[in-house]
Biopython code that builds the backbone (N, CA, C, O; Angstrom):
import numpy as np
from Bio.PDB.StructureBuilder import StructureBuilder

atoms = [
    (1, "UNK", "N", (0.824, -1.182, 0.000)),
    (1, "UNK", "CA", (0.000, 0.000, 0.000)),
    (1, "UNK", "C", (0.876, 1.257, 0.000)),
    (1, "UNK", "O", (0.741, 1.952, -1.007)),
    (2, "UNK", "N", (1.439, 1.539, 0.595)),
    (2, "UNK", "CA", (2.514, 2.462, 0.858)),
    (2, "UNK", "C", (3.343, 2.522, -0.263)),
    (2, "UNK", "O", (3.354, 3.584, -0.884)),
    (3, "UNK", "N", (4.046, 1.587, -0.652)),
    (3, "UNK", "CA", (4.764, 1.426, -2.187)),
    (3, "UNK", "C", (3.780, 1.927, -3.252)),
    (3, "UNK", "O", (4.387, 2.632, -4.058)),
    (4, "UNK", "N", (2.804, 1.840, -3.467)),
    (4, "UNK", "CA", (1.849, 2.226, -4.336)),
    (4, "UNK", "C", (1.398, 3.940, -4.364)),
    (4, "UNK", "O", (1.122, 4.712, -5.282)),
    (5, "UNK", "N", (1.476, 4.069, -2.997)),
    (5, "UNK", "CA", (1.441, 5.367, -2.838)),
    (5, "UNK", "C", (2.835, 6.568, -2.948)),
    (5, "UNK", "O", (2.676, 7.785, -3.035)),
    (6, "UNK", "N", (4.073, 5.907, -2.918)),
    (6, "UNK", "CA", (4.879, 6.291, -3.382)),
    (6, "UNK", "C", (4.891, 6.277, -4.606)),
    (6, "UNK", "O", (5.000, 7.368, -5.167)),
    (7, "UNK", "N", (4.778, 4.986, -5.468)),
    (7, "UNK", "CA", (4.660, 5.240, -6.959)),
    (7, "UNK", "C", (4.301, 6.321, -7.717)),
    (7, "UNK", "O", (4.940, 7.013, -8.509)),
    (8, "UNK", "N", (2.966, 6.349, -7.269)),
    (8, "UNK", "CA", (1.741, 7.141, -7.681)),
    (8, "UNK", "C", (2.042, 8.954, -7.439)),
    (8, "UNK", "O", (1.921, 9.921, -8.190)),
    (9, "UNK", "N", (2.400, 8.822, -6.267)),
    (9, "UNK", "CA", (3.476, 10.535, -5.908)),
    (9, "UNK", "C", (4.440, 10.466, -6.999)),
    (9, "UNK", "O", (4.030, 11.266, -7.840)),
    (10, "UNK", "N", (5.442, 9.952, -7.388)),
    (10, "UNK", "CA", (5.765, 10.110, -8.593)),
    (10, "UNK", "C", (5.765, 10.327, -9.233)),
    (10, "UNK", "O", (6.421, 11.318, -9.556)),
    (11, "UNK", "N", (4.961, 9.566, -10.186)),
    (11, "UNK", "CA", (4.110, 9.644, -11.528)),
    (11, "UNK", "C", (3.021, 11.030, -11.163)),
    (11, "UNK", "O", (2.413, 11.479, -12.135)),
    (12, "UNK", "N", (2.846, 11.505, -10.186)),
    (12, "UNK", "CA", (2.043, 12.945, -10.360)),
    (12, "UNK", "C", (3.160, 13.690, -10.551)),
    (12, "UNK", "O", (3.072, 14.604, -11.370)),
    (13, "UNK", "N", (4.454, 13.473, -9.848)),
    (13, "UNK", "CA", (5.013, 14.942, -9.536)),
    (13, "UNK", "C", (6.344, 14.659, -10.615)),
    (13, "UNK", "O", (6.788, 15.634, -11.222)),
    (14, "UNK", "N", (6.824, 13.603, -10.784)),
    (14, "UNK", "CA", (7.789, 13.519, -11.652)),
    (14, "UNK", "C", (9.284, 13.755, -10.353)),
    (14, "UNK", "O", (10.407, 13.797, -10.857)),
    (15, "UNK", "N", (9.214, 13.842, -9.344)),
    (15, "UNK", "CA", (10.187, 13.956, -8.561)),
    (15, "UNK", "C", (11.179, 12.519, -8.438)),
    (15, "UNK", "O", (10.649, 11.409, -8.416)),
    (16, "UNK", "N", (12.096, 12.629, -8.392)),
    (16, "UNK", "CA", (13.190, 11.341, -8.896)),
    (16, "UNK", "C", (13.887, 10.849, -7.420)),
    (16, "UNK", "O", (14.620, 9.863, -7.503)),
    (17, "UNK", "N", (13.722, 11.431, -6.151)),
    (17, "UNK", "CA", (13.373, 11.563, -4.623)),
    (17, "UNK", "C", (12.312, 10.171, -5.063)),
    (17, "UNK", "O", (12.731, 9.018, -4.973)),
    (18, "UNK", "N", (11.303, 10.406, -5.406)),
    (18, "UNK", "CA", (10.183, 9.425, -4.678)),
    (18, "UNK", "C", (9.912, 8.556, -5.595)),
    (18, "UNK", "O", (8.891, 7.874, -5.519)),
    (19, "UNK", "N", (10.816, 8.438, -6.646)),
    (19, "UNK", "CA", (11.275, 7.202, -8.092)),
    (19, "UNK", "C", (12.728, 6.627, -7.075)),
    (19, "UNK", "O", (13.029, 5.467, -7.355)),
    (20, "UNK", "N", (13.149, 6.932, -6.559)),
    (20, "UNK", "CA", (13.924, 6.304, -5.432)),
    (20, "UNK", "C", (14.281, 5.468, -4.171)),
    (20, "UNK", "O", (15.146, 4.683, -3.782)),
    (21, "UNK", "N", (12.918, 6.186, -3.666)),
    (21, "UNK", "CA", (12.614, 6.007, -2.583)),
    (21, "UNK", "C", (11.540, 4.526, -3.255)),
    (21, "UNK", "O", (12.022, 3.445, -2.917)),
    (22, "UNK", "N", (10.766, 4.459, -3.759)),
    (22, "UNK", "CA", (9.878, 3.616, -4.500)),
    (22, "UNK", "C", (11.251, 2.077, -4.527)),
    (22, "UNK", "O", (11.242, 1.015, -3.904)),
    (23, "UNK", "N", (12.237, 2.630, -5.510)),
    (23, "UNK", "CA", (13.291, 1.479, -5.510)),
    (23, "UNK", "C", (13.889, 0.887, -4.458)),
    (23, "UNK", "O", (14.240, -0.290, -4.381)),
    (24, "UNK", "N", (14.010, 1.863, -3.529)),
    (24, "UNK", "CA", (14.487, 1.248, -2.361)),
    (24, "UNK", "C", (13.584, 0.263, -1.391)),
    (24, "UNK", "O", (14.150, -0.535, -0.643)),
    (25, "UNK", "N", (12.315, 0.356, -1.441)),
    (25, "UNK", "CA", (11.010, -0.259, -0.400)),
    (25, "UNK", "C", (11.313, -1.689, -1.614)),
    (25, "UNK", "O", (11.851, -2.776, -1.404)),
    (26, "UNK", "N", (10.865, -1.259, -2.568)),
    (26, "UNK", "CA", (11.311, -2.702, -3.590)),
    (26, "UNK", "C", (12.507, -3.762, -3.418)),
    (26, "UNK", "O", (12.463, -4.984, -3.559)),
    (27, "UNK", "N", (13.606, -2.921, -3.066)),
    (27, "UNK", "CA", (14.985, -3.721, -2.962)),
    (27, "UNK", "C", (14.403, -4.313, -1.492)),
    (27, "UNK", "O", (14.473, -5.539, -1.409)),
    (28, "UNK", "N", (13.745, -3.503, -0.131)),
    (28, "UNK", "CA", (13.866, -4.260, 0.586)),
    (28, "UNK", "C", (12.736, -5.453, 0.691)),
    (28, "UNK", "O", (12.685, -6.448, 1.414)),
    (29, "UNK", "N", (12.045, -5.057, -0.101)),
    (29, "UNK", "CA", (10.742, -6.166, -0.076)),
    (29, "UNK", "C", (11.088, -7.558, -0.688)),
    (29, "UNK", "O", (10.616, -8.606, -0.247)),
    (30, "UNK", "N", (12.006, -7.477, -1.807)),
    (30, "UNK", "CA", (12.812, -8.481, -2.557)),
    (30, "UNK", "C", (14.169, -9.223, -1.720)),
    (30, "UNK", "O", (14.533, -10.373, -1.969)),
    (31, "UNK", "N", (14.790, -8.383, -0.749)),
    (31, "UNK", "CA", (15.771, -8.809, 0.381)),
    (31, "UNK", "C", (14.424, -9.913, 1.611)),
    (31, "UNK", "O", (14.428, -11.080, 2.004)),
    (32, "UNK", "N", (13.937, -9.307, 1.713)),
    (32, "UNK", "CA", (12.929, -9.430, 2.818)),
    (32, "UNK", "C", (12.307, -11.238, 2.506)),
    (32, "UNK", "O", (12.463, -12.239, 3.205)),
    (33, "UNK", "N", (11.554, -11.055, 1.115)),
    (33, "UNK", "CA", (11.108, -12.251, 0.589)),
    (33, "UNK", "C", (12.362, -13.520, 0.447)),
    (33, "UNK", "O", (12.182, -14.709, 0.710)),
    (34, "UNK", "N", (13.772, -12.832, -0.087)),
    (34, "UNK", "CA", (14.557, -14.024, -0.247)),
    (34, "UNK", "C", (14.992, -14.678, 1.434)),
    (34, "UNK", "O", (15.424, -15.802, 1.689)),
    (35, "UNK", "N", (14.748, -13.722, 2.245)),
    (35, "UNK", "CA", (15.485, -13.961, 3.528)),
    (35, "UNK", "C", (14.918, -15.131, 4.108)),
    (35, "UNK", "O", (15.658, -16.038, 4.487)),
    (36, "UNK", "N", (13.052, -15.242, 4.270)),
    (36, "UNK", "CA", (12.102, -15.938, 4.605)),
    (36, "UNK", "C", (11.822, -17.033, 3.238)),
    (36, "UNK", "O", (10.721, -17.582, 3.288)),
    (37, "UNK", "N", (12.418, -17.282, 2.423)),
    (37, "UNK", "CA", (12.777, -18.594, 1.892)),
    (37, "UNK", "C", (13.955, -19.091, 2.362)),
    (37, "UNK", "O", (14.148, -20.246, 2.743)),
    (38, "UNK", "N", (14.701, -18.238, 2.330)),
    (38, "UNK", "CA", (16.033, -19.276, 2.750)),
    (38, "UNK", "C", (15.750, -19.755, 4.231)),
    (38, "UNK", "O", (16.130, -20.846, 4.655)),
    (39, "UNK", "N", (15.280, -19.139, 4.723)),
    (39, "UNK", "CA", (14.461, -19.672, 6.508)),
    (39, "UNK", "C", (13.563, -20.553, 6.068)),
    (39, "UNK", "O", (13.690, -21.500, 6.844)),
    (40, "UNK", "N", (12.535, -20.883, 5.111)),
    (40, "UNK", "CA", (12.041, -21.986, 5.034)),
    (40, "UNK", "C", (12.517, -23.205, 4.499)),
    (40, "UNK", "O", (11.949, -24.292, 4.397)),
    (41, "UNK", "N", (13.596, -22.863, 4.189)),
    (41, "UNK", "CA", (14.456, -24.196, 2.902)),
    (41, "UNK", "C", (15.197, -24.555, 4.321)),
    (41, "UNK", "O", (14.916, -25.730, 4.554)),
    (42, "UNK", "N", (15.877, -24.125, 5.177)),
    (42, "UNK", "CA", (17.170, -24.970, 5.767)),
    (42, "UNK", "C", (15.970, -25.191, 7.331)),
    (42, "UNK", "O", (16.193, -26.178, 8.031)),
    (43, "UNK", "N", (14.533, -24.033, 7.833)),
    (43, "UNK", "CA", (13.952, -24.850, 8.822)),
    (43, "UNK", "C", (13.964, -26.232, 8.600)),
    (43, "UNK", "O", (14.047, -26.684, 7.458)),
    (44, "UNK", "N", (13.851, -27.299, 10.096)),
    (44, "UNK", "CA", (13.616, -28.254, 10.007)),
    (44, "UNK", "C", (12.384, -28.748, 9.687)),
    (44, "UNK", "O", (11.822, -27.681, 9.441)),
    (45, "UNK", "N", (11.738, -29.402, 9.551)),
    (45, "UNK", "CA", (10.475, -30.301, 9.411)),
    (45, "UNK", "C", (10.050, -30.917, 10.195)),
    (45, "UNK", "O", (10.845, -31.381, 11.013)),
    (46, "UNK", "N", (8.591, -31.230, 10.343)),
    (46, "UNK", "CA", (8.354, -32.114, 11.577)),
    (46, "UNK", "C", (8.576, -33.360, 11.267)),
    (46, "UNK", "O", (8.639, -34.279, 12.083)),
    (47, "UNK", "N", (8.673, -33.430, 10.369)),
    (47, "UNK", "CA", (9.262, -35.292, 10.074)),
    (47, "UNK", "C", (10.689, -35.673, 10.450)),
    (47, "UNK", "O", (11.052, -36.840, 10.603)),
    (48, "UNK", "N", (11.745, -34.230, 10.637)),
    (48, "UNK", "CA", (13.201, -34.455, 10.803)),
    (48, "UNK", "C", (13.355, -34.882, 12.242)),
    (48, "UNK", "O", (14.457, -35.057, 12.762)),
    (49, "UNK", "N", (12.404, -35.015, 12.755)),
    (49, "UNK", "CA", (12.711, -35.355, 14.384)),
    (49, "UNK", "C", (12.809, -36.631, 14.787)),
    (49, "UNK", "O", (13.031, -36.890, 15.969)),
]
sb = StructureBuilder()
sb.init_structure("model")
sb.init_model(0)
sb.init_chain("A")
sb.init_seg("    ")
for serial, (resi, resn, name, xyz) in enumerate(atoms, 1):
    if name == "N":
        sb.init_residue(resn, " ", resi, " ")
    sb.init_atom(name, np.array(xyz, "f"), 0.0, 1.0, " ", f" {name:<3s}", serial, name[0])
structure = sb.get_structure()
């Protein structure tokens, strides 16, 4: 929601600040997602017990 609303400030104002700021919530949303796979690939399982 927030990312969207940054976008969208953007694309009204053309400011390259909030075409930035937009990339950066992205980089961490894409850090964020790989982090919580690699936490689900090496968690154990309930069968590993």
């Amino acid at each position: 929601m927030f990312k969207e609303y940054v976008w969208n400030m953007f694309i009204e104002t053309g400011n390259l600040e909030s075409y930035m700021f937009f990339k950066e919530i992205e980089e961490r949303d894409k850090a964020e997602e790989q982090r919580n796979l690699a936490k689900a690939e090496v968690a154990p399982s309930a069968t590993d017990t």
